[in-house]
C-alpha positions in Angstrom: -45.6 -57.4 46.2 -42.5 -59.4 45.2 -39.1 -58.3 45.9 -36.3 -59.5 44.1 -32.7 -60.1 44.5 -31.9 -56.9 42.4 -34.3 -54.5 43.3 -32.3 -51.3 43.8 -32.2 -49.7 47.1 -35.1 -47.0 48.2 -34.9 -43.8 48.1 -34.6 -43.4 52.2 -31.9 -46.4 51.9 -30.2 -43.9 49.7 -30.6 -41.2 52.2 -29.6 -43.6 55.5 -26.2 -43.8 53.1 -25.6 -40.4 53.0 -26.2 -39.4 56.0 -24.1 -42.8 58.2 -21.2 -41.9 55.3 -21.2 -38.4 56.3 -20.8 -39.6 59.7 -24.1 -40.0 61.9 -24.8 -43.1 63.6 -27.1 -45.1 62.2 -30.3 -44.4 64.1 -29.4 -40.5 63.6 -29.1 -41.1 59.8 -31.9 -43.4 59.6 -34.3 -40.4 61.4 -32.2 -37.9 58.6 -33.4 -40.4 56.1 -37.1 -39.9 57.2 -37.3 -43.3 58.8 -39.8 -42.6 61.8 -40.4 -44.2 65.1 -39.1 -44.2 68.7 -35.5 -44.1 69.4 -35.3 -47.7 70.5 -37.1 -48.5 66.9 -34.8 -46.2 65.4 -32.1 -48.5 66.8 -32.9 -51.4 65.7 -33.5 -50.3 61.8 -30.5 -48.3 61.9 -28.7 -51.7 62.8 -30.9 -53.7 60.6 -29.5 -51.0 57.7 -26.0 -51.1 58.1 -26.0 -55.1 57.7 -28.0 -55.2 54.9 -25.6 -56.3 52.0 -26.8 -53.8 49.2 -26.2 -51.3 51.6 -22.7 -51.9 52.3 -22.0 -53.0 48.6 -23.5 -49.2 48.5 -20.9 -47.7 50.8 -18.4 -49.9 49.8 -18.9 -48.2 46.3 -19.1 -45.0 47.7 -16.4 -44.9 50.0 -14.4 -46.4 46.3 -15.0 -43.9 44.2 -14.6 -40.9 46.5 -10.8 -42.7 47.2 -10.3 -42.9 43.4 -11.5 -39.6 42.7 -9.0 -38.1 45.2 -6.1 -40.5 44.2 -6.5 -42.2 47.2 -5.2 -46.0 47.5 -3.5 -48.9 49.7 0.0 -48.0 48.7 -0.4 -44.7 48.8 -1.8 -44.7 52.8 0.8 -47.2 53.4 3.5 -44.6 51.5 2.6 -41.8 53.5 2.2 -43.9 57.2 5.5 -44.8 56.6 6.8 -41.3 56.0 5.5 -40.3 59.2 6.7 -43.1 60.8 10.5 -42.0 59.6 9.8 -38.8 60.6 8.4 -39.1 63.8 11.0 -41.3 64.5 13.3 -38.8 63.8 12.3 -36.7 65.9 12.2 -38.5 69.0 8.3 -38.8 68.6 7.8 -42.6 69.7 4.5 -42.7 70.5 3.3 -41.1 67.5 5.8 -43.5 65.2 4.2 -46.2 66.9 0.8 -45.0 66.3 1.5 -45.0 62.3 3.3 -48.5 62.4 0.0 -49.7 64.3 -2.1 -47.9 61.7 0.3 -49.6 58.9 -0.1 -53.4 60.1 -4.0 -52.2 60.3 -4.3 -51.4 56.6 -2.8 -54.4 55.4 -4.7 -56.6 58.0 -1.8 -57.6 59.8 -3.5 -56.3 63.2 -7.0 -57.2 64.0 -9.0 -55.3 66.7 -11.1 -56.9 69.3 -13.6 -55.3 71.1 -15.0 -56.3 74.7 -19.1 -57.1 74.0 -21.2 -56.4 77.5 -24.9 -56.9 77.8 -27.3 -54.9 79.2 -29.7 -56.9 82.0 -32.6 -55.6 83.3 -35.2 -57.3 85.8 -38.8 -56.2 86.2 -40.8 -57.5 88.7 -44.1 -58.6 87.0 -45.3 -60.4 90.0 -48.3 -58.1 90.8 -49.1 -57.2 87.6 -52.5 -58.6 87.7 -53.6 -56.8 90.5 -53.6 -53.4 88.8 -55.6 -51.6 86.7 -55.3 -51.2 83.0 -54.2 -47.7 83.7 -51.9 -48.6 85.8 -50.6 -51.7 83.7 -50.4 -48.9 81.1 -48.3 -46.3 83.1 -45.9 -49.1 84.3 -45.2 -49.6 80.4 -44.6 -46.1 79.5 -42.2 -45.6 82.5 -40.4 -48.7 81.5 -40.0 -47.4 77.8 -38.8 -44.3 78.8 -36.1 -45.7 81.0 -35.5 -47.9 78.1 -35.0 -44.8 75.7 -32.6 -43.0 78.6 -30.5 -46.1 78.5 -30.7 -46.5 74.7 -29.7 -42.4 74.5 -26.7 -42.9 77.1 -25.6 -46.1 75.2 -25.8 -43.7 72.4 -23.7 -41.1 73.5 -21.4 -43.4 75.2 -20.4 -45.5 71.7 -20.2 -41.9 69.6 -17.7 -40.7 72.0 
């Protein structure tokens, strides 16, 4: 089979859209979508997806014609940030004035967020391995992936919070 640059996107690519747009993460939307596997699998396609270009030239569209279609723009989030600024202001409200000058500079890329990255390490000690059994071998696997899967579903809930 040859794939070309143009080749428009599936119909569960379509699907992992909707469903990350509407606000799941993207191993939830990619299971919506009908993607199947574990959740650690699920993981990993659900980040492969949302850094595939067509699929963010897709939300990108998306997310521009729902903004059109409501009259939405740059100047007019700017407009109303700064009237809530004023008013805020006004009223003694600081915090929340300084909240929509913050979200101001963000909008016109004036302030840039930067996250803190930290890695997961795990160590398994493999040293006896080869004195168990197959069925051992295999049991040691399957309670590894599991605590793989709680630490993938507590990651999970720890980002979506």
């Amino acid at each position: 089979m040859t794939i070309t640059r143009n080749q428009p996107l599936t119909t569960k690519q379509m699907a992992f859209v909707t469903h990350y747009m509407a606000g799941e993460g993207p191993a939830k939307a990619c299971k919506s979508a009908g993607y199947a596997g574990t959740i650690p699998t699920l993981y990993g396609t659900g980040g492969k997806l949302v850094r595939n270009p067509k699929i963010l030239a897709e939300i990108a569209t998306r997310q521009e014609n729902e903004a059109q279609s409501k009259g939405i723009d740059l100047n007019w989030i700017v407009s109303e940030l700064k009237d809530n600024a004023s008013k805020a202001k006004a009223d003694g409200q600081y915090a929340a004035a300084n909240s929509a000058i913050g979200l101001i500079g963000k909008a016109l890329g004036l302030i840039i967020e930067r996250t803190e990255s930290k890695s997961l390490q795990a160590t398994i000690d493999l040293g006896h391995v080869g004195q168990l059994t197959e069925s051992q071998r295999a049991e040691a696997l399957r309670q590894a992936a599991d605590l793989l899967d709680q630490r993938a579903l507590t990651v999970a809930s720890d980002v979506d919070k």
